[in-house]
N, C-alpha and C positions, 0 to 999 in steps of 0.2 A: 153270114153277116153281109147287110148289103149298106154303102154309104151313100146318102145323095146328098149335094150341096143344095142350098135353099136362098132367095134371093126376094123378098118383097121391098115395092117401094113404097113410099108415106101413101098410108090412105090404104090400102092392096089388103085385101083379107083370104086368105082359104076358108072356101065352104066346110061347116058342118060336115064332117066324115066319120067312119072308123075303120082301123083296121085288122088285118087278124093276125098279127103277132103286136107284142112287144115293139115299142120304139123310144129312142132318146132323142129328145132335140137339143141340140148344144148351140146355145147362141153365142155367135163369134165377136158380133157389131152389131152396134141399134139398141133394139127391146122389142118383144112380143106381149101380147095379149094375148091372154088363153082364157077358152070357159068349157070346162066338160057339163055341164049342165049342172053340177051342184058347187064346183069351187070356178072363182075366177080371180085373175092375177098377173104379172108382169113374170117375166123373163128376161133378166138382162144379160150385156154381153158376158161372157163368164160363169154364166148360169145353165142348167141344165135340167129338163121337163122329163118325167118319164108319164110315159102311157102305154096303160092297161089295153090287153088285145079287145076289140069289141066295145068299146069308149066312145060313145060319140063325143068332137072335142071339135073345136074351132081357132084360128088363131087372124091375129091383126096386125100390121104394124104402123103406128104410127109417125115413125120417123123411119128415112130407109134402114134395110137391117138386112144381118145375113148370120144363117148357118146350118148343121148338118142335121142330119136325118140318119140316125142308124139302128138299121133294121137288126134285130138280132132278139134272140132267144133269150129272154130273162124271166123265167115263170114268176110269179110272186108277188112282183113289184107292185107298189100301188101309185098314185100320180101325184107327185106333188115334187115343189122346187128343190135344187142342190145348189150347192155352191161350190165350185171348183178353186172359188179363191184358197189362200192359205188362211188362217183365221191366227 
């Protein structure tokens, strides 16, 4: 498992990519924009993205924002929002 912190400010996008494992983005602060090519949608703080290995996926922010990137092993999983709140 590998973590990286992530850091965009208002305006800042990552290019269109994919990668070859599994990842979770967990946003700490702010909000993201995300579009894998057929769903698009927000990410807020507290919120959690997972992505399919081989996904082309893109993200935005528009207000600054921050959070991880963790790389690790989940076969299965498919892309779509969590909520880490308590309900």
């Amino acid at each position: 498992m590998r973590v990286v912190g992530l850091r965009l400010d208002a305006g800042q996008k990552v290019p269109e990519h994919r990668n070859a494992i599994p990842v979770a983005l967990i946003v700490t602060g702010g909000h993201l924009h995300f579009d894998d090519g057929s769903n698009q949608g927000e990410v807020a703080a507290g919120e959690m993205l997972l992505i399919n290995p081989g996904e082309r996926h893109t993200y935005r922010a528009d207000v600054e924002t921050s959070a991880y990137l963790v790389f690790a092993g989940l076969p299965g999983v498919r892309s779509r929002t969590w909520s880490l709140r308590k309900r």
